[in-house]
C-alpha positions as CSV (number, residue, x, y, z in Angstrom):
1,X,91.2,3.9,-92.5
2,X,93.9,1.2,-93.8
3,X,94.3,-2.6,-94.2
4,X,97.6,-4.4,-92.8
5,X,99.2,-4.0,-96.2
6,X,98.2,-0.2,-97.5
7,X,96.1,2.6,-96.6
8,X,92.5,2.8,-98.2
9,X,92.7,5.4,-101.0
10,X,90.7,8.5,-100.1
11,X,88.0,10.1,-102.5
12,X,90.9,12.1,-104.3
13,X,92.9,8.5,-105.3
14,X,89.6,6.6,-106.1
15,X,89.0,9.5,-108.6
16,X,92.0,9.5,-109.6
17,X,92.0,5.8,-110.1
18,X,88.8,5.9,-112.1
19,X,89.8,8.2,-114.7
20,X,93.3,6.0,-114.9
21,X,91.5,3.2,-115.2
22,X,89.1,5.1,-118.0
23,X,91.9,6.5,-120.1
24,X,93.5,2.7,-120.3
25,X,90.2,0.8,-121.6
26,X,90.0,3.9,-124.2
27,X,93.5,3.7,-125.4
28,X,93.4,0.2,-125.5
29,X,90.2,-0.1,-126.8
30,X,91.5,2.4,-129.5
31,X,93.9,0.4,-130.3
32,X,92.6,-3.0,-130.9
33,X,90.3,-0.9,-133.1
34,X,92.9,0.4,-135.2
35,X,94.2,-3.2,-135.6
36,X,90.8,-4.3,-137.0
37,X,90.7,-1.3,-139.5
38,X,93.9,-2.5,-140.2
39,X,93.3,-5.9,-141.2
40,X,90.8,-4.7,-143.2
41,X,92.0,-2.1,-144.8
42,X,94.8,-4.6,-146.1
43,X,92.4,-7.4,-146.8
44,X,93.5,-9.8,-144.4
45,X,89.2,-10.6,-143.4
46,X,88.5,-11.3,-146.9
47,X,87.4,-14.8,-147.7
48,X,90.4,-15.4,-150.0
49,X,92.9,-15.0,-147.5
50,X,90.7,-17.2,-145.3
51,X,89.7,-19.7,-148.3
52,X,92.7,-21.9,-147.1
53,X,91.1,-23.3,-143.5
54,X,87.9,-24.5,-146.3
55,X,89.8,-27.4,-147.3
56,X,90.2,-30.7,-145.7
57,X,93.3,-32.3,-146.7
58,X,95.3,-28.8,-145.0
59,X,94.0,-29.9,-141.8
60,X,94.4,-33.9,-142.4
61,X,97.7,-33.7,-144.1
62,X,99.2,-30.7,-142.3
63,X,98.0,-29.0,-139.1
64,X,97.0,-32.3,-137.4
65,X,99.3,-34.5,-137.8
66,X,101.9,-31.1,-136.7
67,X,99.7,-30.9,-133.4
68,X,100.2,-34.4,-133.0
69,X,104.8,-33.5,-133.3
70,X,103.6,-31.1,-131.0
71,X,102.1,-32.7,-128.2
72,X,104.1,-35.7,-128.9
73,X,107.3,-33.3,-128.6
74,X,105.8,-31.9,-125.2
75,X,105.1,-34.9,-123.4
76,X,108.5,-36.5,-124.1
77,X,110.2,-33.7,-123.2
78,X,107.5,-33.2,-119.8
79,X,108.8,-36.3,-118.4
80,X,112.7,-36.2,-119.4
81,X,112.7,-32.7,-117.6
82,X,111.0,-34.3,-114.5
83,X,113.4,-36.8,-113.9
84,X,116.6,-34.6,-115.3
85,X,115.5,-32.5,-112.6
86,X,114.6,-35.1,-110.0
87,X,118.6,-36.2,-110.4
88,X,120.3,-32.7,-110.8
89,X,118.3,-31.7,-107.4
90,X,119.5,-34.3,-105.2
91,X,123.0,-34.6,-106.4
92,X,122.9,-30.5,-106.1
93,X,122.0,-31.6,-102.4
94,X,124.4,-34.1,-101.8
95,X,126.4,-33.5,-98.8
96,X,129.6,-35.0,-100.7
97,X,131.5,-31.7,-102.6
98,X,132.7,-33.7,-104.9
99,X,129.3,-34.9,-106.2
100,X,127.7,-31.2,-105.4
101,X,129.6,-29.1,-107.6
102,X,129.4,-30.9,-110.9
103,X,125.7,-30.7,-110.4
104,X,125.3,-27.2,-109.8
105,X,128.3,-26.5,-112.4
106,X,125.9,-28.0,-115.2
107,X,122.5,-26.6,-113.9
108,X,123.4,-23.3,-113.3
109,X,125.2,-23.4,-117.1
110,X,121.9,-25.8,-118.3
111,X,119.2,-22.8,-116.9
112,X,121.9,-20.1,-118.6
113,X,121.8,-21.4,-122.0
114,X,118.5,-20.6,-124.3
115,X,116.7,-23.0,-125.6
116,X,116.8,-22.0,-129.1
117,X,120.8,-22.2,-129.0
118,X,121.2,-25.9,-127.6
119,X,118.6,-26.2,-130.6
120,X,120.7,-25.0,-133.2
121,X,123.5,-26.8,-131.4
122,X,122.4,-30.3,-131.4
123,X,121.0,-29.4,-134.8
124,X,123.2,-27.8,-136.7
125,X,126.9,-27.3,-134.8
126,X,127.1,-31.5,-134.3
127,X,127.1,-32.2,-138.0
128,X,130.4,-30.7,-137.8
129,X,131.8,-33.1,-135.7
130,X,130.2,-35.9,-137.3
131,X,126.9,-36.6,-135.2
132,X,123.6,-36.2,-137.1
133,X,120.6,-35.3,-134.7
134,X,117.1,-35.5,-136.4
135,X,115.3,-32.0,-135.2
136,X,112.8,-34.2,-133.5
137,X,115.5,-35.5,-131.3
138,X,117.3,-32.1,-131.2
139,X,114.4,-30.1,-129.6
140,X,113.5,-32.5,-127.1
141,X,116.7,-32.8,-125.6
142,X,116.8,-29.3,-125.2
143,X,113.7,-29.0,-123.5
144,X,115.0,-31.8,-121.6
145,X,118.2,-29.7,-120.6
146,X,116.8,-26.4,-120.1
147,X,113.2,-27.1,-118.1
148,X,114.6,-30.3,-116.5
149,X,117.7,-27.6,-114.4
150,X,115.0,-25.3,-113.7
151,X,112.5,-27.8,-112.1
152,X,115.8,-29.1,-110.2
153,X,116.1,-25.7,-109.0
154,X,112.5,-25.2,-107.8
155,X,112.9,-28.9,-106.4
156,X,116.1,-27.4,-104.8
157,X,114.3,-24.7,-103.0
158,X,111.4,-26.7,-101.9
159,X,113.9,-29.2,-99.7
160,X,115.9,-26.1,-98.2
161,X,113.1,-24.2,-97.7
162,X,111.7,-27.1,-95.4
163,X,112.5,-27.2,-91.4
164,X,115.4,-28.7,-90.2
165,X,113.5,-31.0,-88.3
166,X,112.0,-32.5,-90.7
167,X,115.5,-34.1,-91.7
168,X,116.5,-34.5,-87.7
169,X,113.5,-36.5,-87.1
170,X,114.3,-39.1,-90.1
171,X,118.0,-39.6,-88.8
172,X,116.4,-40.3,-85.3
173,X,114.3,-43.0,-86.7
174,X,117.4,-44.8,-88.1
175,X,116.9,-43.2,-91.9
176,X,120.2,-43.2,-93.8
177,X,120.3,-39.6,-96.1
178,X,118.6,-41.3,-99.0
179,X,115.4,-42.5,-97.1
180,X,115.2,-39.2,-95.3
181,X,116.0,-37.7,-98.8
182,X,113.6,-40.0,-100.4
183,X,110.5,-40.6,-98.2
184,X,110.5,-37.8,-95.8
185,X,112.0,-33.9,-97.8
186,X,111.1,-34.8,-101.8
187,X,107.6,-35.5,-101.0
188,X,107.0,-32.1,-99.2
189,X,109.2,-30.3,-101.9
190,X,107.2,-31.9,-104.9
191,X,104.0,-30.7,-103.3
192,X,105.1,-27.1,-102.4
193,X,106.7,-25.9,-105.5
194,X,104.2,-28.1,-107.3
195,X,102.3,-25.3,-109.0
196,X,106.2,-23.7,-110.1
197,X,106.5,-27.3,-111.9
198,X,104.0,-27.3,-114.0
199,X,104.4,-23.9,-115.0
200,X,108.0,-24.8,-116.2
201,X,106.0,-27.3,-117.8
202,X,103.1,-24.8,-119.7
203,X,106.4,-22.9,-121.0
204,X,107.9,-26.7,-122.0
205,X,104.7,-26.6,-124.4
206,X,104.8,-23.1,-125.9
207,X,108.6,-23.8,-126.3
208,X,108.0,-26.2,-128.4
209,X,107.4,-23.8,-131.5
210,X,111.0,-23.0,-131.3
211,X,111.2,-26.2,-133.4
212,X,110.4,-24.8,-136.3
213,X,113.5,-22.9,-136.6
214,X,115.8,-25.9,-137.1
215,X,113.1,-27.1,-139.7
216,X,110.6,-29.3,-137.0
217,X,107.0,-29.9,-138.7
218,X,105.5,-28.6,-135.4
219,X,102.4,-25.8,-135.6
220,X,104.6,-22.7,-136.2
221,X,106.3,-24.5,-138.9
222,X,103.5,-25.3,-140.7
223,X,101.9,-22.1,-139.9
224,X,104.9,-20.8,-142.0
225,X,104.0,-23.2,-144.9
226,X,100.8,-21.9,-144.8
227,X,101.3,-18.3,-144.2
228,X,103.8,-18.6,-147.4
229,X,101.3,-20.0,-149.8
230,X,100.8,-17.5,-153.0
231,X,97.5,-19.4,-154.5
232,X,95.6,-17.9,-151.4
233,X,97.2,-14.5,-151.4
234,X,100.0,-15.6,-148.7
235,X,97.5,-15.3,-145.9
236,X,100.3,-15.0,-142.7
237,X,97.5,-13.2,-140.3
238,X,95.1,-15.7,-140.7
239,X,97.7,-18.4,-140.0
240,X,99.1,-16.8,-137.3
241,X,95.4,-16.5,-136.1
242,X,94.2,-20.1,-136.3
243,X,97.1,-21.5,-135.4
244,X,98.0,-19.1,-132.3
245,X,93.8,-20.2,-131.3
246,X,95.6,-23.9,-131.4
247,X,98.1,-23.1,-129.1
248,X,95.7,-20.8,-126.9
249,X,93.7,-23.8,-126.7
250,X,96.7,-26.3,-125.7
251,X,98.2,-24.1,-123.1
252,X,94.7,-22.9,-121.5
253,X,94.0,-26.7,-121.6
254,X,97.1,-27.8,-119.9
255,X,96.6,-24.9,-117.3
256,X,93.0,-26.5,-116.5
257,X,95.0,-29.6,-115.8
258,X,97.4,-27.8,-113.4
259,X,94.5,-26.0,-111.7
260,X,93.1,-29.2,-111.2
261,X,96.5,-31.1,-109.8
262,X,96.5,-28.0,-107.1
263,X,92.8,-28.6,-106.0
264,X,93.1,-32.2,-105.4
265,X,96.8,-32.0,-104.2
266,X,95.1,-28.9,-101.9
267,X,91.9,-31.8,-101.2
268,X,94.8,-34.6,-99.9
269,X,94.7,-34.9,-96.0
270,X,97.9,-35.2,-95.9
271,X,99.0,-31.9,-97.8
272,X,96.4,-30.6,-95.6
273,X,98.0,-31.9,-92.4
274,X,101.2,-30.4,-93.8
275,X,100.3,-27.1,-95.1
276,X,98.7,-26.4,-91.5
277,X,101.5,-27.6,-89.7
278,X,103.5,-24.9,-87.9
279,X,107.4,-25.8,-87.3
280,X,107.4,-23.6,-84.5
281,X,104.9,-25.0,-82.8
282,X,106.0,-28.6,-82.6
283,X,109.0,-30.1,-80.7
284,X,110.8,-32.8,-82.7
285,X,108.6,-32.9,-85.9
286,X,106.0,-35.7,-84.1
287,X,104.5,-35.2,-88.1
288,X,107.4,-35.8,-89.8
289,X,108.8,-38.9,-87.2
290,X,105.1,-40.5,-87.6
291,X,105.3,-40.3,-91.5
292,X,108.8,-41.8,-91.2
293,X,107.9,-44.5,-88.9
294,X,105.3,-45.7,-91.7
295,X,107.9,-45.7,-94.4
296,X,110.5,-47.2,-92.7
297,X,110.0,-50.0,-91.3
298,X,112.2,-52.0,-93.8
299,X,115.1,-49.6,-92.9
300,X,114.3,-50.7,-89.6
301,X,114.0,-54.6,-89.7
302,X,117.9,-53.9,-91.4
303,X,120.6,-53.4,-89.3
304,X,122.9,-52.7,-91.6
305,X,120.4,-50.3,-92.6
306,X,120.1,-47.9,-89.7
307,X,123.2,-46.6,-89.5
308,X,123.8,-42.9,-91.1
C-alpha cells in the first residue's frame, strides 16, 4: 500500500520507527534532566540568585522601559524595511537596465552583509570619518537595510512567479507599466509571499538584541546588566531565563498576529477568487482584465494616459 508521495511503512519500519522515536524522547528527556541537576547543583534555583526579579524598581527602571527600545526599535525598523523593499523590488523589475542593475547591485550586497556588521559600521567605523550615529539610529537602519532587501526579494519572486497574463491583460486595458505594476502584479505578490513577509519580520524582532552589542539598552543588554550584578551572586541563568520568556512571549505574540493576517487574508473573496484561479484554464486573464477595468478608469478617461 502507498500514498502519492511515499510508500506506507510496513510492520518492520513502524517498529523501527517506534523504538527511534523512543530512544529520542529518552536521550532528550535525559538531557534536559541533566540540565536541571545542573542548575542545581551550581545554585542557579536558589532564591538568591532569583532575589533580583523581587524588586520593583529593576522592572520599572530597567526591563520595561528596555522592552519599550525594543519594540519601539522593531516597529520602526518593520515599516522602513517594508517600504525599502517595496522600492528595491520594483526598480529590481524595471524594464530600464540602467535603473535594474543598481538595484539588484545593492540588494544582493544589502541581503549579503550581516546585520551585526552594518551595526558595528554605522556605530563604530563612521566616527572615523566624522559622522556620529546614536546606537538607536545605528540598529534600525540596519534592520532597515538587511530585512527591507530580503522582503524586496520575496516581493520580487511573488511578481515573476505570477502569469504572464496577468501583465498582458493590464496593457490591453490601456495600463502604462506602473498601473499594471501598481494595481494589477504587487497586490497578488503582497498576498502570496505574505506569510515570507512577516516572517522576515518575526526575525526583524529577535534581531533586535543584536543591539546590545554596540551598547543599545534593549532586553539583552540589560539582561547583561543584570546577569553582571555581584550583590545577587551574578545570577546570568536566571536573566537569561526571564528575559529569553520576554522575548518568547514577543515573538509567539507577533506570530499570533501573522497567523491571524493569513486567516483573514485566506477569509478575503478576493484572495479567494485568486488563489482558485487556474492560469491555464482561462484565456486572456478575464480575472485580471475585470480587476483592472475597476482600477483604471482614470487611466482611461486620460489619453495621454493610455499609451505604454
Amino acid at each position: 500500500m502507498s500514498s502519492v508521495l511515499y510508500d506506507v511503512p510496513g510492520p518492520k519500519a513502524v517498529a523501527r520507527n517506534r523504538v527511534i522515536g523512543g530512544v529520542t524522547v529518552v536521550v532528550i528527556a535525559a538531557l534536559i534532566g541533566w540540565l536541571l541537576w545542573r542548575f542545581v547543583d551550581t545554585g542557579q534555583l536558589t532564591a538568591e540568585k532569583w532575589s533580583v526579579f523581587t524588586y520593583t524598581y529593576l522592572w520599572t527602571d530597567l526591563i520595561i522601559p528596555a522592552i519599550g527600545k525594543t519594540l519601539g526599535a522593531f516597529v520602526t525598523a518593520a515599516v522602513g524595511s517594508i517600504v525599502l523593499a517595496f522600492v528595491l523590488a520594483i526598480g529590481r523589475l524595471s524594464d530600464h537596465a540602467w535603473v535594474r542593475t543598481p538595484f539588484t547591485v545593492i540588494t544582493e550586497v544589502f541581503r549579503a552583509i550581516p546585520v551585526l556588521i552594518l551595526m558595528m559600521i554605522l556605530y563604530y567605523g563612521l566616527p572615523s570619518v566624522g559622522v556620529s550615529v546614536s546606537p538607536y539610529l545605528a540598529v534600525v537602519v540596519a534592520l532597515i537595510v538587511y530585512n527591507g532587501s530580503v522582503i524586496a526579494e520575496a516581493l520580487r519572486a511573488g511578481v515573476v512567479a505570477l502569469p504572464g497574463g496577468q501583465s498582458e491583460a493590464g496593457y490591453a486595458i490601456g495600463l502604462r507599466k506602473t498601473g499594471v505594476m501598481t494595481f494589477i502584479l504587487m497586490p497578488q505578490a503582497v498576498r502570496s509571499m505574505l506569510p515570507v513577509i512577516l516572517a522576515q519580520l518575526v526575525v526583524a524582532l529577535k534581531d533586535t538584541a543584536l543591539g546590545s552589542i554596540i551598547t543599545y539598552e534593549e532586553l539583552l543588554y540589560v539582561a547583561k546588566l543584570i546577569g553582571g550584578n555581584l550583590q545577587t551572586g551574578r545570577p546570568y541563568i536566571p536573566a537569561a531565563i526571564v528575559i529569553g520568556a520576554i522575548y518568547i512571549a514577543m515573538c509567539l505574540a507577533l506570530s499570533a498576529l501573522v497567523r491571524l493576517v493569513e486567516k483573514r487574508t485566506a477569509a478575503s473573496p478576493r484572495t479567494r477568487g485568486t488563489a482558485a484561479e487556474d492560469p491555464r484554464a482561462h484565456d486572456a486573464t478575464v480575472t485580471s482584465v475585470i480587476a483592472a477595468q475597476q482600477v483604471a478608469g482614470d487611466t482611461q478617461a486620460d489619453p495621454g494616459g493610455a499609451a505604454r
